[in-house]
Residue, then its C-alpha position, 0 to 999 in steps of 0.5 A: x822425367x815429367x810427362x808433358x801434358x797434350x795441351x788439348x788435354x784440359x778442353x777435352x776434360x772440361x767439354x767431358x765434364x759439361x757433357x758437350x762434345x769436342x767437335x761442337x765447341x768452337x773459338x769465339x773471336x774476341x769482340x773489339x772494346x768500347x776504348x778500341x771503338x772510341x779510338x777508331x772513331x778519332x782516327x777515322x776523323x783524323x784520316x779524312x782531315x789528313x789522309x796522307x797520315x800513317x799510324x806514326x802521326x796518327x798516334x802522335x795526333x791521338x797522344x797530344x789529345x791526352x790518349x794512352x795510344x802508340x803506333x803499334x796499336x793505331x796500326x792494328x787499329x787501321x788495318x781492321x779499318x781498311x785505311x792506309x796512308x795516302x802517298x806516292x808508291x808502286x801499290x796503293x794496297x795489296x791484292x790476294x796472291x794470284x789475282x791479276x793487276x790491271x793497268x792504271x788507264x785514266x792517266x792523261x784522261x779528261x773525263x767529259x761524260x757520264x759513263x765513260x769512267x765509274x770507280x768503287x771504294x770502301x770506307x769504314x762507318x762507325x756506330x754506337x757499338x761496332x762499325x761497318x764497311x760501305x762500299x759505293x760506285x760513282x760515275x766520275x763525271x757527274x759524281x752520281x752514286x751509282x749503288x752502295x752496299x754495307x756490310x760487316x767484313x771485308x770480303x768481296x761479296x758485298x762489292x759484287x752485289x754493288x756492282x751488279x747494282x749499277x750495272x742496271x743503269x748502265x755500262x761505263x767504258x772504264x772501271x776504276x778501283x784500287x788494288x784491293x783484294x775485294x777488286x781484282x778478284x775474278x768474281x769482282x773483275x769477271x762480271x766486268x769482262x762479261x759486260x766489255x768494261x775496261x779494267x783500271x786500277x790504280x798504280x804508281x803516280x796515280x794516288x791522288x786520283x780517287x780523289x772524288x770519291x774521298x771527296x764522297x766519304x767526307x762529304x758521307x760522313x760529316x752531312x751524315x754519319x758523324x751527325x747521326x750516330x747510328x746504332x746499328x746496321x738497320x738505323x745505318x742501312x736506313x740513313x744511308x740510304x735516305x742520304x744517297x737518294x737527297x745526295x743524288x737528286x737534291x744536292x747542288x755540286x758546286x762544280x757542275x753549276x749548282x745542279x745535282x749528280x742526277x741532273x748531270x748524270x742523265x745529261x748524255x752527249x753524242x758524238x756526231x761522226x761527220x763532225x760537231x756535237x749533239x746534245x740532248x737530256x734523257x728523261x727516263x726516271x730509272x736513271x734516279x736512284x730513289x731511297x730504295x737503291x740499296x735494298x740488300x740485308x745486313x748483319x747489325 
């Protein structure tokens, strides 16, 4: 009868003849290759053409551009992205057990001011080598971002830190994001409560109403980042943050009569209790956010 050999048994041999010890030696997580980089590149711009696509199309799309790829490999792909098809179901993604779901509040809502709804999402920013999160809040009406923050993985700290940010310009009635695990964490939702904001989240029949801040991604990521090929997270931090400041103050919105989310957003109206309304501009300069809105370090 052979004796099984303990499968440690060859580490503790190696770290004895390098005379390091057993504890002090860690895994070192494989690093995604270039091929993977290049991939995740196509499909993030084959996303924000056709967000409804899942990893099937995707990899349909990739193969008919002569790319050795299948679904299998585009889905793994897409989670490290944080992507998902967009479509119609009770759960646009899925939280952490144990966090509570908020009620969707926004259907049948006409949003018709600054701060009355703000809303959060994270997106993907890739670079010459590697990639990171961006996660930004906009106030719904006015398309004016708020704060923004990067970062290198997908927890919740950095969302945190973007919040805080933009509650230093104010309060909105109601706070919309999806159901992500880096949203419906107490962290995340526990600072809302402190400042008595309104928690919704999207749910069933509600898919298509992130719709301006994808608008925002794309906008991000074709006036900028595809144009800028950052090389790492300084180069990133540093152009995104000049952008969002051009964005907010220079950038005529169609939509809002060619004046910018700045203007729009110190444009606040208040309802007159006998009736009628009154409006007025604000002119405190705090409320433009300058290329210094997001000044938190991060890993490159």
């Amino acid at each position: 009868m052979v004796e099984r050999q303990h499968p440690s048994l060859s580490v503790v041999k190696q770290c004895a003849l390098l005379d390091i010890s057993r504890s002090g030696l860690y895994y070192q997580p494989k690093g995604i290759s270039d091929e993977d980089l290049i991939l995740m590149k196509l499909i993030d711009r084959q996303y924000l053409a056709t967000p409804f696509y899942g990893a099937r199309k995707i990899a349909v799309r990739l193969k008919s551009q002569n790319y050795s790829v299948n679904r299998k490999r585009v889905r793994r792909l897409m989670r490290v992205m944080g992507l998902k098809a967009l479509y119609r179901r009770p759960r646009t993604s899925q939280p952490a057990p144990g966090h509570k779901i908020y009620p969707y509040l926004l259907s049948g809502m006409k949003i018709t001011r600054p701060n009355q709804v703000w809303a959060a999402d994270i997106t993907y920013i890739p670079m010459s080598r590697g990639f990171l999160y961006l996660v930004a809040i906009i106030d719904w009406y006015s398309r004016y971002v708020l704060s923004w923050r990067l970062s290198n993985t997908l927890d919740a700290g950095f969302c945190v830190e973007a919040l805080e940010e933009a509650l230093k310009k104010g309060r909105p009635e109601i706070f919309n994001t999806d159901q992500g695990s880096q949203f419906t964490g107490e962290a995340f939702t526990g600072i809302l409560k402190q400042h008595e904001v309104r928690i919704s989240m999207d749910g069933k029949g509600s898919y298509n109403d992130n719709l301006f801040i994808e608008r925002l991604w794309r906008t991000v990521k074709y006036e900028e980042v595809y144009l800028k090929a950052y090389q790492d997270g300084r180069d990133a931090r540093i152009g995104l943050g000049n952008y969002f400041h051009f964005y907010n103050t220079e950038r005529p919105h169609q939509s809002h009569c060619y004046r910018t989310p700045g203007e729009v957003f110190t444009t606040m109206t208040v309802a007159v209790t006998n009736g009628g309304m009154v409006e007025f501009l604000t002119t405190d300069p705090l409320r433009i956010a300058g290329p210094d809105l997001n000044t938190a370090s991060i890993l490159s």
